[in-house]
C-alpha positions, 0 to 999 in steps of 0.5 A: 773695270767691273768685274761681276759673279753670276749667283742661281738661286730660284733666279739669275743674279748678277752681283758686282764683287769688285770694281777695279781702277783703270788707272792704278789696278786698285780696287775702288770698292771699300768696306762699310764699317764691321760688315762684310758689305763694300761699296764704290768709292770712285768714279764711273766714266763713260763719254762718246766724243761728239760731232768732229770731236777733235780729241776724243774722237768723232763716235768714240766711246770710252768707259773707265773707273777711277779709285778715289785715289786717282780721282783727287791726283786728277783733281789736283793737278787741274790748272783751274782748281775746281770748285769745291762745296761741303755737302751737309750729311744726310745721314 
């Protein structure tokens, strides 16, 4: 869920303040080292069911955050273990 502050100045600007987990209630926003910034850590989901979907539904649509947390605990639950890689830092 993501919850968002309007700021005037010479315009509007919409600023997102925190990014709640849909499944703890945790933020899934974390602070960037000795800055008052933070960004998301976590996963953004937003799926429709397709044409006679018989799970998720015909049309339905589903928009959801997970926290990094609830992420891995999905991720390691899955029967196929999914695959992992090790992305090179570009930092």
């Amino acid at each position: 869920m993501i919850q968002r502050i309007t700021e005037m100045a010479t315009e509007e600007k919409r600023t997102i303040v925190d990014i709640t987990c849909n499944n703890c209630g945790e933020s899934c926003m974390v602070e960037l080292g000795n800055t008052a910034m933070k960004d998301f850590c976590g996963l953004s989901v937003d799926i429709t069911g397709g044409y006679t979907s018989p799970a998720i539904g015909d049309g339905k649509n589903y928009r959801f955050d997970l926290c990094e947390k609830c992420l891995m605990n999905i991720i390691t639950q899955l029967k196929i273990p999914a695959e992992v890689n090790d992305i090179p830092n570009v930092y």
